[in-house]
N, C-alpha and C positions, 0 to 999 in steps of 0.2 A: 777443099772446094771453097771458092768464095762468092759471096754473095753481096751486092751494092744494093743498098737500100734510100739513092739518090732518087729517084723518082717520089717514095714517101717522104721523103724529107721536104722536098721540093713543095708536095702537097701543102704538108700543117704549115711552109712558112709561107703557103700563099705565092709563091712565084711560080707561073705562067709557062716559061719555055726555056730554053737554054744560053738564050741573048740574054734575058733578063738575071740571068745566075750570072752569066760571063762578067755581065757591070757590077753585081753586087760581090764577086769574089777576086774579081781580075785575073781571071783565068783564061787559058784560051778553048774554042770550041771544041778542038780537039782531046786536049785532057780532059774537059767534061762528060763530049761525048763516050767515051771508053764506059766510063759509071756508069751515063745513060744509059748505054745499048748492056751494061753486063757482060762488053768484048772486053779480051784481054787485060784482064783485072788484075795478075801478076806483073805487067808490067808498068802499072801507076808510080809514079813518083813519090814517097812521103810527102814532099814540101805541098803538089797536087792538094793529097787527102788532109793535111793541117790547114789547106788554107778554105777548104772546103769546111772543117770543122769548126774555124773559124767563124765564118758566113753563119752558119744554121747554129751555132754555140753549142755542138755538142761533140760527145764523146768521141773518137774514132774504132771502137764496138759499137754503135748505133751507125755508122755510116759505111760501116765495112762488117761483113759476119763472115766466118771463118768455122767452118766443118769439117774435120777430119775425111778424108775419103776409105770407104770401106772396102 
């Protein structure tokens, strides 16, 4: 199972809404929105999540969590 922890990120770096991630990462609304809402999370791109982890400088285990399902 996986888990998008884009909204907390979002928080500590002090950005507002998802226009304002869009200019700071050059992404489009759509591949953001997916993290946002926690929809269809297998289907993200890497280059997406690198360039997300770019933006907020951190790991991609802080921006993505991953759980075995039981």
């Amino acid at each position: 199972m996986l888990k998008s922890n884009l909204r907390i990120l979002m928080a500590e770096h002090q950005i507002d809404d998802i226009t304002e991630l869009m200019e700071k990462s050059g992404l489009s609304r759509n591949s953001i929105n997916k993290l946002y809402r926690g929809t269809q999370l297998e289907t993200i791109k890497l280059e997406t999540l690198f360039k997300l982890c770019d933006t907020f400088q951190c790991k991609l285990s802080e921006l993505i969590e991953y759980s075995p399902e039981k």
